[in-house]
Short mmCIF file of the C-alpha atoms (twelve columns), coordinates in Angstrom:
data_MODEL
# 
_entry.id   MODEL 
# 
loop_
_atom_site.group_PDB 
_atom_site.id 
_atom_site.type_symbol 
_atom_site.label_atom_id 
_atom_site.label_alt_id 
_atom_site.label_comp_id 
_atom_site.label_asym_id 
_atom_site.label_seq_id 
_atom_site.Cartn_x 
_atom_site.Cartn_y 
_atom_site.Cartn_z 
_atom_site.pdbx_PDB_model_num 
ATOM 1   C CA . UNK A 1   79.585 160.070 102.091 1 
ATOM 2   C CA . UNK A 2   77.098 163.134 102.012 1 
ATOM 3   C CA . UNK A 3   74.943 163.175 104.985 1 
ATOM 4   C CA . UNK A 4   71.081 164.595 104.212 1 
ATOM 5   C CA . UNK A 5   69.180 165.965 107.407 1 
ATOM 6   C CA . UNK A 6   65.968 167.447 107.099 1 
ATOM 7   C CA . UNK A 7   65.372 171.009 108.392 1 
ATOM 8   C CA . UNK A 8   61.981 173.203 108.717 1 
ATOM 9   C CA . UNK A 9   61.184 174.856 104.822 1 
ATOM 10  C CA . UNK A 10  61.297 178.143 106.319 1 
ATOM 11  C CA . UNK A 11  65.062 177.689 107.970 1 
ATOM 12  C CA . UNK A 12  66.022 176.257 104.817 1 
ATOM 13  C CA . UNK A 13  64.531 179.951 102.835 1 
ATOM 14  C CA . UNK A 14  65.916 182.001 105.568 1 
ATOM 15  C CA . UNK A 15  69.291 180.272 105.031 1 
ATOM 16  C CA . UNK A 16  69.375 180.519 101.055 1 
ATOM 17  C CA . UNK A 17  68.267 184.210 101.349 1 
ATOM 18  C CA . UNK A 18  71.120 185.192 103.953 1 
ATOM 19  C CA . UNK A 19  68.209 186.196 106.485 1 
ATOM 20  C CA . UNK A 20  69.841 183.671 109.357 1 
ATOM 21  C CA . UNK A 21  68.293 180.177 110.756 1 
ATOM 22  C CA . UNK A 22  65.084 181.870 112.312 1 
ATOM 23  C CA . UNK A 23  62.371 183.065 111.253 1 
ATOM 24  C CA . UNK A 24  59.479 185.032 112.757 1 
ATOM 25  C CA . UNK A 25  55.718 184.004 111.965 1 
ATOM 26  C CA . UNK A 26  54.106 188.078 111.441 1 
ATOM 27  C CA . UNK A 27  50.473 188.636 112.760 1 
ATOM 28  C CA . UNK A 28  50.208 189.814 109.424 1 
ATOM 29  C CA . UNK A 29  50.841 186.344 107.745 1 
ATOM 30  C CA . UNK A 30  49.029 184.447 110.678 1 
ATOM 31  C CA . UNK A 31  45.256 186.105 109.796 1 
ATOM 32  C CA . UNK A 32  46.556 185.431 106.311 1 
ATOM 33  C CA . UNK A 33  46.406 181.874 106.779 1 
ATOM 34  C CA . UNK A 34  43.768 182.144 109.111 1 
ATOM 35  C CA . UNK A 35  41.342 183.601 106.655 1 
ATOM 36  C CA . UNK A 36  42.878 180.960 104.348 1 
ATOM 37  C CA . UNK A 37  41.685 177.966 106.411 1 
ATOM 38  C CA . UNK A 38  38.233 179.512 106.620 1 
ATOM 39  C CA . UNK A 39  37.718 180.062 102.774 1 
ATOM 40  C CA . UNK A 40  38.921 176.554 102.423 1 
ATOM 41  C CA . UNK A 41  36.418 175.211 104.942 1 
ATOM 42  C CA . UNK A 42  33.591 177.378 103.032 1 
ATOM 43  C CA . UNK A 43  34.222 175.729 99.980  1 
ATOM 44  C CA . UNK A 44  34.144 172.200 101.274 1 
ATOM 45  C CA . UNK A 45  31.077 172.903 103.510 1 
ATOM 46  C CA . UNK A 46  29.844 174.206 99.980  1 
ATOM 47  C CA . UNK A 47  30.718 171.326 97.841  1 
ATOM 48  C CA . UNK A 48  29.018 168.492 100.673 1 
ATOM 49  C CA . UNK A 49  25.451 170.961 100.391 1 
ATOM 50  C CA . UNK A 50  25.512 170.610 96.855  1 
ATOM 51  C CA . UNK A 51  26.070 166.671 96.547  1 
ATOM 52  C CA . UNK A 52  23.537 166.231 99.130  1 
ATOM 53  C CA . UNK A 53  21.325 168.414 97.483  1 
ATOM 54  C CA . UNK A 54  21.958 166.728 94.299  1 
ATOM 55  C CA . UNK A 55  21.418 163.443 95.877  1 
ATOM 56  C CA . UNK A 56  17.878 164.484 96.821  1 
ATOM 57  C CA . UNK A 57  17.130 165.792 94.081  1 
ATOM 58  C CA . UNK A 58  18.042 163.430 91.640  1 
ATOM 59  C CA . UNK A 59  19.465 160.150 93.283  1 
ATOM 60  C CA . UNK A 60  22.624 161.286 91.796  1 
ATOM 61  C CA . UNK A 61  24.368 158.106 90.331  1 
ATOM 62  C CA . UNK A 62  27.116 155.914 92.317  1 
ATOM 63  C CA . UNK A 63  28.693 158.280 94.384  1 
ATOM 64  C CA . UNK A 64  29.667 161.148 92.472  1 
ATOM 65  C CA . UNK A 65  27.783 164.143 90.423  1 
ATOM 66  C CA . UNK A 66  27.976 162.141 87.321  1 
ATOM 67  C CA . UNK A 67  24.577 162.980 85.084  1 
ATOM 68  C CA . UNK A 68  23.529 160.371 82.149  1 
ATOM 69  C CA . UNK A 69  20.791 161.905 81.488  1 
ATOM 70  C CA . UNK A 70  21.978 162.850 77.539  1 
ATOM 71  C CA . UNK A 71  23.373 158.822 77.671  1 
ATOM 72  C CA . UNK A 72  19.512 157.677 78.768  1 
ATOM 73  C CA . UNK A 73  17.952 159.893 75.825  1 
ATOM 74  C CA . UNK A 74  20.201 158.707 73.285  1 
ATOM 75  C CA . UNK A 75  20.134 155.229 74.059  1 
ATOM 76  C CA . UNK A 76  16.895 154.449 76.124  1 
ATOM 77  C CA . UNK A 77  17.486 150.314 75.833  1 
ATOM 78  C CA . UNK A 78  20.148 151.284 78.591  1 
ATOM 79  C CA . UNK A 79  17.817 153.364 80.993  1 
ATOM 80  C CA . UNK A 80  18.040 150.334 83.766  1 
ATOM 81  C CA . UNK A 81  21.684 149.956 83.905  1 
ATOM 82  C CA . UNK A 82  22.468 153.949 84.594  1 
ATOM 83  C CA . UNK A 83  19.255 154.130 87.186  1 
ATOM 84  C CA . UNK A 84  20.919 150.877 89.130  1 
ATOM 85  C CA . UNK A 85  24.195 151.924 88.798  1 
ATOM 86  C CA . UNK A 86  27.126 152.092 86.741  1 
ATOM 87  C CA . UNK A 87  30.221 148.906 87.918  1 
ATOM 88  C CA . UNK A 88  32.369 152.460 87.958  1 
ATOM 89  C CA . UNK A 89  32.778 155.787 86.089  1 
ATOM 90  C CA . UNK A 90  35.972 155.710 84.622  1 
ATOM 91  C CA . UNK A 91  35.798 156.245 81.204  1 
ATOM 92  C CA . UNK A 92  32.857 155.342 80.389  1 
ATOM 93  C CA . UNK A 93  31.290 154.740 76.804  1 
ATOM 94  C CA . UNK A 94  28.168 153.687 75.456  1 
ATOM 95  C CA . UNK A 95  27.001 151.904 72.303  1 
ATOM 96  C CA . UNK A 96  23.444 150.366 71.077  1 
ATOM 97  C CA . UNK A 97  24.508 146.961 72.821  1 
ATOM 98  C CA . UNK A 98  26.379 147.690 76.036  1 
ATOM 99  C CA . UNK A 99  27.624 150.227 77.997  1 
ATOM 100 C CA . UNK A 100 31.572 149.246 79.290  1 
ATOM 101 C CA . UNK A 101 34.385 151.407 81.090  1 
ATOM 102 C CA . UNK A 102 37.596 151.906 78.855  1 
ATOM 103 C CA . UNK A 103 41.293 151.166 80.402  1 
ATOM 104 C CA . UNK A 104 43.478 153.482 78.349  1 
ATOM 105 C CA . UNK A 105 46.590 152.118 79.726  1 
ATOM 106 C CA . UNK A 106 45.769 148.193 79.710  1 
ATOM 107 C CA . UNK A 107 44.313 148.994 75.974  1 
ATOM 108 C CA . UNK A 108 41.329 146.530 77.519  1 
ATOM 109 C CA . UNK A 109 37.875 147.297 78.961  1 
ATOM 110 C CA . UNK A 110 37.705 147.407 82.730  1 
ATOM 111 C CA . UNK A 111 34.079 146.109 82.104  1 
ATOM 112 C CA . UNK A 112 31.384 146.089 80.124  1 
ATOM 113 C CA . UNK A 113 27.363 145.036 81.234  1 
ATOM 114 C CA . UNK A 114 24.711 144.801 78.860  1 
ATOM 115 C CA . UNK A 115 21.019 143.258 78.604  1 
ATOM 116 C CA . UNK A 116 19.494 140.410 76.981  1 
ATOM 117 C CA . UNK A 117 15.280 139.414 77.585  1 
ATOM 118 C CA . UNK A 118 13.559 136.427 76.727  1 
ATOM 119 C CA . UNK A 119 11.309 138.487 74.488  1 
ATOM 120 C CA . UNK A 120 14.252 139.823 72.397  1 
ATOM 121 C CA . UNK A 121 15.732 136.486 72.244  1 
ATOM 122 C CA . UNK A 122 12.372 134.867 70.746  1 
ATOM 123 C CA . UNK A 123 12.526 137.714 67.766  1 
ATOM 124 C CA . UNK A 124 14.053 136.546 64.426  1 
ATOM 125 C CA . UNK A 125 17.748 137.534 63.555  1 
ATOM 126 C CA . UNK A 126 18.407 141.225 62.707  1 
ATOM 127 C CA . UNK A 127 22.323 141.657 62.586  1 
ATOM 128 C CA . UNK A 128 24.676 139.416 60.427  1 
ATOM 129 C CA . UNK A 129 28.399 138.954 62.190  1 
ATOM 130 C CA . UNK A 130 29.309 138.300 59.153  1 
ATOM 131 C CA . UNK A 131 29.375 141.961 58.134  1 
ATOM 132 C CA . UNK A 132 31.456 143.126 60.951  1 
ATOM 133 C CA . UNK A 133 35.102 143.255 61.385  1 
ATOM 134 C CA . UNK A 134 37.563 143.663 64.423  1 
ATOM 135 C CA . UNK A 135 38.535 147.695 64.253  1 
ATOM 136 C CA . UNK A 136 39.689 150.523 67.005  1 
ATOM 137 C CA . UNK A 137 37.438 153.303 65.278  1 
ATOM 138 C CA . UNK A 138 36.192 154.396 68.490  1 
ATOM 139 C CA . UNK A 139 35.678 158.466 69.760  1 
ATOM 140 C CA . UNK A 140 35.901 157.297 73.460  1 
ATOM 141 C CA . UNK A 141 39.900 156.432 73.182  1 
ATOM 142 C CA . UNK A 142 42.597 158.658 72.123  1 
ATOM 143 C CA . UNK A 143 44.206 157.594 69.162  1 
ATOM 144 C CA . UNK A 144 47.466 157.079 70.712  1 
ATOM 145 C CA . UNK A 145 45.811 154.571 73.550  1 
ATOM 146 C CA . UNK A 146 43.832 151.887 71.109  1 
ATOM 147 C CA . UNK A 147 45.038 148.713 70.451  1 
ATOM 148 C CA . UNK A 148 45.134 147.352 67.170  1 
ATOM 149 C CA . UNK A 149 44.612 144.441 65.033  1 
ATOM 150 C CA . UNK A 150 48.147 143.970 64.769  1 
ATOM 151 C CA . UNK A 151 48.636 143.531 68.197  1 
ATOM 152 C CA . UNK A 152 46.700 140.135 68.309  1 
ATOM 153 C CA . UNK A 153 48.470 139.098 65.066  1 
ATOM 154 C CA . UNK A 154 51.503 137.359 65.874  1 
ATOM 155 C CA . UNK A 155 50.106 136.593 69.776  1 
ATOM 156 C CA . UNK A 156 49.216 133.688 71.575  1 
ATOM 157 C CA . UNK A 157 45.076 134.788 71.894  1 
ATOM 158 C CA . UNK A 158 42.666 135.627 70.132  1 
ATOM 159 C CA . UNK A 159 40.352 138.949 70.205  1 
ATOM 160 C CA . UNK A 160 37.439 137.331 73.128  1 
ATOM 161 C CA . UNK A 161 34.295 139.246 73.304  1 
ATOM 162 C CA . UNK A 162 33.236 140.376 76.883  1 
ATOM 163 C CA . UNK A 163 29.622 140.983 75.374  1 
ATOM 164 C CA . UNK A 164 29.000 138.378 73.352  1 
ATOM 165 C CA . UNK A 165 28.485 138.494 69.480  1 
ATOM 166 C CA . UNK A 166 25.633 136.426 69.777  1 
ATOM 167 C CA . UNK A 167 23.899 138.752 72.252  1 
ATOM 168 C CA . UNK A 168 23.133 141.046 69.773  1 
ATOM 169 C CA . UNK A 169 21.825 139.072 67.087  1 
ATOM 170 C CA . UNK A 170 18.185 140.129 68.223  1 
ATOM 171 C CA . UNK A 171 18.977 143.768 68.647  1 
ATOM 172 C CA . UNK A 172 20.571 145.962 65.488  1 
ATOM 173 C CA . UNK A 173 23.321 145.550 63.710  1 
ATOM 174 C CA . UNK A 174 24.867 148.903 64.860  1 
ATOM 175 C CA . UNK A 175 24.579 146.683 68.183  1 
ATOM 176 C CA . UNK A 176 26.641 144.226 66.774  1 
ATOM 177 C CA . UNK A 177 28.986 145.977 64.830  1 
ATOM 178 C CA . UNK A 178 30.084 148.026 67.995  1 
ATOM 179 C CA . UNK A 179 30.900 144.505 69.768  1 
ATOM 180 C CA . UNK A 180 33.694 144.238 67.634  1 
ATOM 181 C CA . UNK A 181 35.358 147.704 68.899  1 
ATOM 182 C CA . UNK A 182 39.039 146.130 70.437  1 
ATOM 183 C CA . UNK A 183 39.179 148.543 73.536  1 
ATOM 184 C CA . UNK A 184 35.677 148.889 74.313  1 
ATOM 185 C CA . UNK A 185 34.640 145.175 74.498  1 
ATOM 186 C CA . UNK A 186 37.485 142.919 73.206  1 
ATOM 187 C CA . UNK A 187 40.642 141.389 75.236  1 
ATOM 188 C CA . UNK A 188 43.269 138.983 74.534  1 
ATOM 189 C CA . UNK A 189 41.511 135.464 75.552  1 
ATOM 190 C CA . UNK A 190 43.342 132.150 75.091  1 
ATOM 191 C CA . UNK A 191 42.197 130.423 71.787  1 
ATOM 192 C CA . UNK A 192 40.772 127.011 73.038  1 
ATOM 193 C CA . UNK A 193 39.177 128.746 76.395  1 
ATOM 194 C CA . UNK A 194 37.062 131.315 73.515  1 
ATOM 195 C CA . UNK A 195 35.401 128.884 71.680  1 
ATOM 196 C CA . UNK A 196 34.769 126.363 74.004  1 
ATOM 197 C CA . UNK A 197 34.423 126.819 77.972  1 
ATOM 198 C CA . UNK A 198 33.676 130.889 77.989  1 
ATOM 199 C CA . UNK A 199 31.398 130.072 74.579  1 
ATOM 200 C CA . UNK A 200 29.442 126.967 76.923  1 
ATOM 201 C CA . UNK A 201 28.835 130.475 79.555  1 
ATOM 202 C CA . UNK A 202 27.879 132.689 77.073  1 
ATOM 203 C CA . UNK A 203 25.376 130.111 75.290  1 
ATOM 204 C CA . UNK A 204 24.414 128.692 79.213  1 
ATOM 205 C CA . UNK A 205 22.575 132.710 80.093  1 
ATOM 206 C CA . UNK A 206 21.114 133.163 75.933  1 
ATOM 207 C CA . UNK A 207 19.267 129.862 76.352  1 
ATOM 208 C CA . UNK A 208 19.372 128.436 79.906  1 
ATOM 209 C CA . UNK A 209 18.931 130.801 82.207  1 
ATOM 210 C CA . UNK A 210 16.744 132.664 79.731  1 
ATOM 211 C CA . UNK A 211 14.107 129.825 79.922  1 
ATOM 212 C CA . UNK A 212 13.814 130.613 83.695  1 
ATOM 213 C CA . UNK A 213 14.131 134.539 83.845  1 
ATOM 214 C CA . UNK A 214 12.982 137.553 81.639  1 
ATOM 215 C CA . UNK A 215 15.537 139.728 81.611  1 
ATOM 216 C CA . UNK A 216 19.460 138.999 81.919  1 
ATOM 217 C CA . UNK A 217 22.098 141.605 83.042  1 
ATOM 218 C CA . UNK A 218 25.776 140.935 82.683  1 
ATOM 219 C CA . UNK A 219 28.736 142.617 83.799  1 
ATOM 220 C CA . UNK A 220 32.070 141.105 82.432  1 
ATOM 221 C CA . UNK A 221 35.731 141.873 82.407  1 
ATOM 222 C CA . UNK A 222 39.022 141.077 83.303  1 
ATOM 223 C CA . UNK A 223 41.043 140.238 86.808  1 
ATOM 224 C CA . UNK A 224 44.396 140.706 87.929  1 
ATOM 225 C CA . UNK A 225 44.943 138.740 90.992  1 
ATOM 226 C CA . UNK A 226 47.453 138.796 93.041  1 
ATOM 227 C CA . UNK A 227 50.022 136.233 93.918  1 
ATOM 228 C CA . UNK A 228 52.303 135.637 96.527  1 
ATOM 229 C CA . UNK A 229 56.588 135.298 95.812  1 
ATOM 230 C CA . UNK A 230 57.309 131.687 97.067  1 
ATOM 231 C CA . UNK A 231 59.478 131.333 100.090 1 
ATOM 232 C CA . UNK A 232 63.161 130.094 99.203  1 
ATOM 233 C CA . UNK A 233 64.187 126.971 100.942 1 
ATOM 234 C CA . UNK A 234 66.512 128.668 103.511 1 
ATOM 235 C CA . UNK A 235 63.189 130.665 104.279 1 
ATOM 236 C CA . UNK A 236 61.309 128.084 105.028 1 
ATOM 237 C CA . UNK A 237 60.427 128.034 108.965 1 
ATOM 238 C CA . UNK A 238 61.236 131.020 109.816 1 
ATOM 239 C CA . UNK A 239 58.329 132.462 111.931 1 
ATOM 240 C CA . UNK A 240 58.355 136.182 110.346 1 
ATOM 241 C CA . UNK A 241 59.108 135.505 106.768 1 
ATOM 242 C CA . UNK A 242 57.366 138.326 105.054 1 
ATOM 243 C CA . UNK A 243 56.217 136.826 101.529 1 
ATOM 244 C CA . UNK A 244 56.118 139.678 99.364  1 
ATOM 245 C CA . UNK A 245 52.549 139.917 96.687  1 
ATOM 246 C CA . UNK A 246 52.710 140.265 92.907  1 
ATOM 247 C CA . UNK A 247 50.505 141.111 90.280  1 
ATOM 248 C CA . UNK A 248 51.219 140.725 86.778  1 
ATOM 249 C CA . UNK A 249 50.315 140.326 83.337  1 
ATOM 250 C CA . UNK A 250 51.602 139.363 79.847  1 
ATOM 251 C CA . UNK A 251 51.187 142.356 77.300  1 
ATOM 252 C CA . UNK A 252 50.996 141.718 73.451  1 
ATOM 253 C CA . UNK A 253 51.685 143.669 70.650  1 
ATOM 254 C CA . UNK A 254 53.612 147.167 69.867  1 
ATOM 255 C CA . UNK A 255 50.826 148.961 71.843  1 
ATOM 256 C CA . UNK A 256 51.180 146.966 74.910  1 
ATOM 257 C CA . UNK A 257 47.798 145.341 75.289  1 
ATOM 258 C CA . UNK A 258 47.416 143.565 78.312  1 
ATOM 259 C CA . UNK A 259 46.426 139.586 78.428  1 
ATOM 260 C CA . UNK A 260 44.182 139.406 81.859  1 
ATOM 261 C CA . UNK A 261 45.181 136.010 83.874  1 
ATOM 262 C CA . UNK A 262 41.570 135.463 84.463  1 
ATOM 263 C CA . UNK A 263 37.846 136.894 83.470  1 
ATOM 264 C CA . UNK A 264 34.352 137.633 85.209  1 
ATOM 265 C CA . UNK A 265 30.814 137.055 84.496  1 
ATOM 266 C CA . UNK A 266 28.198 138.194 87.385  1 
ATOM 267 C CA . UNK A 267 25.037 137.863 86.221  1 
ATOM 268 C CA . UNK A 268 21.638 138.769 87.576  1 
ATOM 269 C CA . UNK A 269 18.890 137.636 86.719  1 
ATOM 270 C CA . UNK A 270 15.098 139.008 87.329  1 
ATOM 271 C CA . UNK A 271 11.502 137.744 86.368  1 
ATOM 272 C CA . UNK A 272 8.880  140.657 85.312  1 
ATOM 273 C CA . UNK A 273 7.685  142.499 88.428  1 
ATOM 274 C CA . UNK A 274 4.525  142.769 89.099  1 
ATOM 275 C CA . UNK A 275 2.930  146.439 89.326  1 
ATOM 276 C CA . UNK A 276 3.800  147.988 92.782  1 
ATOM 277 C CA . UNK A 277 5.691  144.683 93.722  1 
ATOM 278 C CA . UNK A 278 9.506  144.611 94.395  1 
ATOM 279 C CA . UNK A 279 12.297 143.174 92.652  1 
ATOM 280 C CA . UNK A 280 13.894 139.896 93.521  1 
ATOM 281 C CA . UNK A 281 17.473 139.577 91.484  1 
ATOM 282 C CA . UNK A 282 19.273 136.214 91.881  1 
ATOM 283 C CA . UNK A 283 23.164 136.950 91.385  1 
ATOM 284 C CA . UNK A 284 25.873 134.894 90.680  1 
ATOM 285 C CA . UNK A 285 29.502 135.608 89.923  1 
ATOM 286 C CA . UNK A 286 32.152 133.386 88.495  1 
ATOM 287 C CA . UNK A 287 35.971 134.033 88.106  1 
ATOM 288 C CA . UNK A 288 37.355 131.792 84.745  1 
ATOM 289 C CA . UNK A 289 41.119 131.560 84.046  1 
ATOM 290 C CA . UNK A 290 42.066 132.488 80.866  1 
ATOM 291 C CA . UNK A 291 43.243 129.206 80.090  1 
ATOM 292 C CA . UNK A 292 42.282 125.948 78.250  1 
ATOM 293 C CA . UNK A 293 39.440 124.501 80.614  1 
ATOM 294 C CA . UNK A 294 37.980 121.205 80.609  1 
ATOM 295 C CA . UNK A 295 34.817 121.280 78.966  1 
ATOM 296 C CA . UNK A 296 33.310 118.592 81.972  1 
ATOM 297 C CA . UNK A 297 34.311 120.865 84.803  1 
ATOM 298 C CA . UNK A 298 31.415 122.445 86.538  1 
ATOM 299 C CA . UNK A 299 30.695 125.830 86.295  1 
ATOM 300 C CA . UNK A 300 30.037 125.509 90.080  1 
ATOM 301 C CA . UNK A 301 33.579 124.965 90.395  1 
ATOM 302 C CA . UNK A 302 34.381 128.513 89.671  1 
ATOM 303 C CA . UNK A 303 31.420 130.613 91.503  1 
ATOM 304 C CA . UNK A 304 33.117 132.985 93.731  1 
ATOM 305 C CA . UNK A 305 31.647 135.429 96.070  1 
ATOM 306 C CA . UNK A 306 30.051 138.921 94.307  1 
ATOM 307 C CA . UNK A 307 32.558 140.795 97.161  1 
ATOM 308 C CA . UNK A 308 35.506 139.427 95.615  1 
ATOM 309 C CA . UNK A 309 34.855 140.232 92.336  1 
ATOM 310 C CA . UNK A 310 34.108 143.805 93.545  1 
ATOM 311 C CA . UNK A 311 37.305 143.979 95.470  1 
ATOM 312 C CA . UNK A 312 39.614 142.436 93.199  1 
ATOM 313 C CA . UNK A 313 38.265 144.472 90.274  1 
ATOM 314 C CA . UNK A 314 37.444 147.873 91.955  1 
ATOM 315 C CA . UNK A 315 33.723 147.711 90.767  1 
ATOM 316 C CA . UNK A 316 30.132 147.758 92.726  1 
ATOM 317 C CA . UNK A 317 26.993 146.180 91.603  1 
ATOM 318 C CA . UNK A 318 23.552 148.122 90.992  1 
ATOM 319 C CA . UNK A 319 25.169 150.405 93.543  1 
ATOM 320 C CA . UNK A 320 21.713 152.421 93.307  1 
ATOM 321 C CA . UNK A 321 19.338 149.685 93.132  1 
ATOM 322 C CA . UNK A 322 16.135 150.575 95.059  1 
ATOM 323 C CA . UNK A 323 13.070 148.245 95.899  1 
ATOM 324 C CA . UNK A 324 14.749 145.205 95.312  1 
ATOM 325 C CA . UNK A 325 15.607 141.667 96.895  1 
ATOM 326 C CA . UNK A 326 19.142 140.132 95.706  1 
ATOM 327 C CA . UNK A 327 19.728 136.137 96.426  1 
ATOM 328 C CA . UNK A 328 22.556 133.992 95.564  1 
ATOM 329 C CA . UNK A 329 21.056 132.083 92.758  1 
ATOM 330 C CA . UNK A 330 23.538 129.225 93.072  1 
ATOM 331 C CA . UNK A 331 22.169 128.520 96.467  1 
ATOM 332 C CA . UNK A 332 18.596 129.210 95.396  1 
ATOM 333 C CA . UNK A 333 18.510 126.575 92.643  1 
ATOM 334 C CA . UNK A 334 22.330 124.943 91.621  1 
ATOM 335 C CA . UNK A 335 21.043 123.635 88.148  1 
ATOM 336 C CA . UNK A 336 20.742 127.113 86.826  1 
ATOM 337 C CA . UNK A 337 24.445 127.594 87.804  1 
ATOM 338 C CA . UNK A 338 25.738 124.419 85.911  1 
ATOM 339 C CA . UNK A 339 26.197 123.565 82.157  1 
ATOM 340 C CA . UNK A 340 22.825 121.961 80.762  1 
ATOM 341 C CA . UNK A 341 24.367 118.549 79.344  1 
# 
C-alpha cells in the first residue's frame, strides 16, 4: 500500500521545482513577513478601538456592530426588544407582530419573540384570521430556501405558529397576516400537541399571566437535543465504554423542512415601572415535546432552566438589558406557572 508522510510546504516546492530538499529563509522575505505581522496587528488593534468606541457610543447591540436603528424607525412597537437585545443575529427579519431569526437550511425559524400588553389585549378585535392564508412570500429568504405548503401536505404535522395567531388579534392585520409566513414563524408541530397542550400555553400568557403583568415578552422556537447511542449488551460493564451523542430530526416535504423534536417558550413578564424606578422581570422557560401531551400534566412539569434553553439553542436573553431585576417566576409565585383549571 502507498505510504503518505508529511513533509515541510517549502521542501515539498523546492522538490516539485527541482531546487533540492532545502530551502533558505532570505532577509529579504523575513522583513517581508515581519512587516506583514505588524500590518496585521494594526488592523486588529484597529478593529477592537472601533467596537469599543462603538460600544460607548451607542451600546452597540449583543455583541457585534449590528445597527437597528432603520428596524426601530420602521417598526417602533419593537423598540424594546432591539434595545434589550436580540436571542441572536442570524438572519434576522422583522414584521408588524414579531421580530424572529430565519434558518435557511432547517426551512424553520431559529426563533421568534414578540409583545403582547394588557392594554392591547383589552382593545376590541382588529385583524380577522380568517383572511389570511399559510404562504412563503417573504423578501428575507431566498427563493430557493422557503418551504412550502406542499411540504406539510402529505406530512404527519401541521403548520404550528411560534407567535401565536391569536396574539395579534389586537394589533393590525398586516400583524396577523405576517404570522402566517412558513419560514419566518411556522414549523412542523404534531397535530393533537397544536391545538391542545401548546394552544392551553399560548391561551395561559393572553389571559393568565396577563391579569397579573402589563406587558408580556416571548421568545419561542425549536430544540434539537441531543441523545446518547445506547450501549449494546456485550458493552454493558465495561468501565470506558464511550457512548457516542446524536442529534437528529425528521424532515418533511421536497424542500426538506425540518420537524423539531421539541419547542420553547421563555417568557418574561414585567409590571409598569415606575418613573426613575428599575425593572423587575420574572422569567420562566419551558421545553415541550412535540408530541401528543396530556392535557392534565402540569406545565411545571416541563420548566427547565433559562441556561439550558440558551445552550441548547445557541440564543441569549435581553443580552443588553440595563436597570433591571430578573427572578424565576416559578419560584416567585408557582400558580402563574400552571394551567388555570
Amino acid at each position: 500500500s502507498m505510504k503518505f508522510a508529511r513533509i515541510g510546504f517549502w521542501t515539498s516546492i523546492t522538490s516539485l521545482l527541482g531546487m533540492g530538499a532545502v530551502y533558505k529563509y532570505t532577509q529579504i522575505e523575513r522583513e517581508h513577513d515581519s512587516m506583514l505581522i505588524k500590518r496585521n496587528i494594526k488592523l486588529l488593534e484597529d478593529k477592537v478601538n472601533a467596537i469599543q468606541t462603538m460600544q460607548e457610543k451607542e451600546k452597540a447591540l449583543y455583541y457585534n456592530p449590528y445597527n437597528y436603528d432603520a428596524y426601530i424607525k420602521a417598526y417602533p412597537q419593537h423598540e424594546s426588544i432591539f434595545k434589550d437585545g436580540l436571542p441572536s443575529d442570524e438572519n434576522v427579519g422583522v414584521n408588524d407582530g414579531f421580530v424572529c431569526s430565519h434558518n435557511f437550511e432547517r426551512r424553520i425559524p431559529n426563533w421568534v419573540v414578540h409583545e403582547i400588553t394588557a392594554e392591547e389585549m383589552a382593545k376590541g378585535r382588529v385583524a380577522n384570521r380568517q383572511h389570511c392564508h399559510f404562504n412563503n412570500r417573504t423578501p428575507d429568504v431566498p427563493s430557493h430556501l422557503r418551504a412550502s405548503n406542499y411540504d406539510y401536505s402529505k406530512s404527519d404535522y401541521v403548520r404550528g405558529h411560534l407567535c401565536p395567531a391569536g396574539d395579534n388579534v389586537q394589533k393590525s392585520q398586516a400583524a396577523m397576516d405576517a404570522s402566517f409566513i412558513l419560514n419566518t414563524n411556522i414549523i412542523p408541530q404534531n397535530k393533537e400537541n397544536n391545538s391542545k397542550y401548546w394552544y392551553k400555553l399560548e391561551s395561559h400568557c393572553r389571559h393568565a399571566l396577563l391579569k397579573k403583568f402589563d406587558k408580556l415578552r416571548i421568545i419561542s422556537g425549536p430544540m434539537f437535543v441531543s441523545y446518547k447511542e445506547p450501549i449494546a449488551k456485550e458493552d454493558e460493564g465495561k468501565r470506558y465504554k464511550k457512548q457516542k451523542k446524536y442529534v437528529e430530526y425528521e424532515v418533511v416535504g421536497k424542500n426538506q423542512v425540518a420537524v423539531p423534536p421539541m419547542l420553547y417558550k421563555v417568557l418574561l413578564c414585567e409590571k409598569k415601572m415606575e418613573e426613575g424606578g428599575k425593572r423587575k422581570i420574572g422569567v420562566a422557560a419551558f421545553a415541550i415535546p412535540n408530541t401528543p401531551i396530556d392535557k392534565d400534566i402540569p406545565l411545571m412539569k416541563f420548566q427547565v432552566p433559562v441556561d439550558m434553553i440558551k445552550k441548547t439553542c445557541g440564543i441569549s436573553i435581553v443580552p443588553n438589558i440595563e436597570n433591571a431585576t430578573l427572578y424565576d417566576l416559578c419560584q416567585e409565585d408557582p400558580s402563574l406557572c400552571n394551567f388555570e383549571s
